[in-house]
Phi, psi and omega in degrees: 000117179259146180255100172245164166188169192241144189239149221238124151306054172244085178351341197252020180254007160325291217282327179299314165312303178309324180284308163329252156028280178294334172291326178268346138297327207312322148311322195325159134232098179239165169257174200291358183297310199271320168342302205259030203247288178328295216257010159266340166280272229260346152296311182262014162294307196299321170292341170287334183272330186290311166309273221269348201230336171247324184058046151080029187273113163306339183275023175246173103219221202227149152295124159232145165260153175240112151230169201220086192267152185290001151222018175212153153223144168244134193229135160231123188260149168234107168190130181276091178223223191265121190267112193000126149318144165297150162082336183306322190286351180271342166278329205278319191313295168292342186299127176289106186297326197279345161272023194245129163305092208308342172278012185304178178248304154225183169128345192277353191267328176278027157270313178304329191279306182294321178304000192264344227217151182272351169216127180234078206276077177268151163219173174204120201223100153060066161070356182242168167266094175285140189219121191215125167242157170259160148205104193293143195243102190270149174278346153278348183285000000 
C-alpha cells in the first residue's frame, strides 16, 4: 500500500516529516535501531532537497511516497528543482565515514544515507528529481 504526501521546501518540514513517517512505521515490525535508521536517510534526503534543489524557497515542494512490503520499505522523494552534481552519490559511495571531519559543515549526509539504508537510488526525469531509498525489513530486526 503506497502513501504519498507533500512538504513546503522548508527546514521546518522536517519535523512534519518525521512525524509523518513515524505514523507509517508504526506497524512495522522492526526494531527502533532501524526506524531511526529509516527516518535519518530520509531526514537528510529531504535536507539535500529543501537546500540544493529548492533552496529553502517555501513556495515550492517536494513529495515523498511511503510504501511497505513485508519485506521492505521505499520512500520515493519527488521534487523539480536543481538537479544532484554527477558523481556525489559515487563519491559519498567511496568515501571513508571515519574520515571525514565531524566539524565539515557539509558533505557527511549521503554517506549517512547510504549507512541508513539498503538502496539509495537517484535519476533525474523529465525536469524532476527522483530519490528512492529501500530498506529490507530482516527477520531479526
Amino acid at each position: 500500500m503506497a502513501d504519498k504526501t507533500c512538504f513546503a521546501a522548508s527546514l521546518s518540514s522536517l519535523t512534519p516529516l518525521a512525524g509523518w513517517l513515524e505514523n507509517r512505521m508504526a506497524g512495522l515490525p522492526v526494531a527502533q535501531a532501524w526506524r531511526f535508521s529509516l527516518d535519518l536517510a530520509a531526514c537528510e534526503v529531504a535536507t539535500n532537497i529543501i537546500r540544493h534543489a529548492l533552496h529553502e524557497d517555501d513556495s515550492r515542494s517536494f513529495s515523498v511516497e511511503f510504501t511497505a512490503t513485508a519485506g521492505e520499505v521505499c520512500l520515493r522523494f519527488t521534487d523539480c528543482g536543481d538537479a544532484m552534481p554527477d558523481g556525489l552519490i559515487a563519491a559519498a559511495r567511496a568515501a571513508d565515514f571515519d574520515d571525514m571531519s565531524p566539524l565539515m559543515e557539509s558533505g557527511r549526509g549521503l554517506k549517512l544515507i547510504l549507512l541508513c539504508v539498503d538502496v539509495f537510488d537517484y535519476v533525474r526525469e523529465a525536469d524532476c528529481n527522483l530519490t528512492t531509498l529501500v530498506k529490507r525489513v530482516n527477520a531479526q530486526e
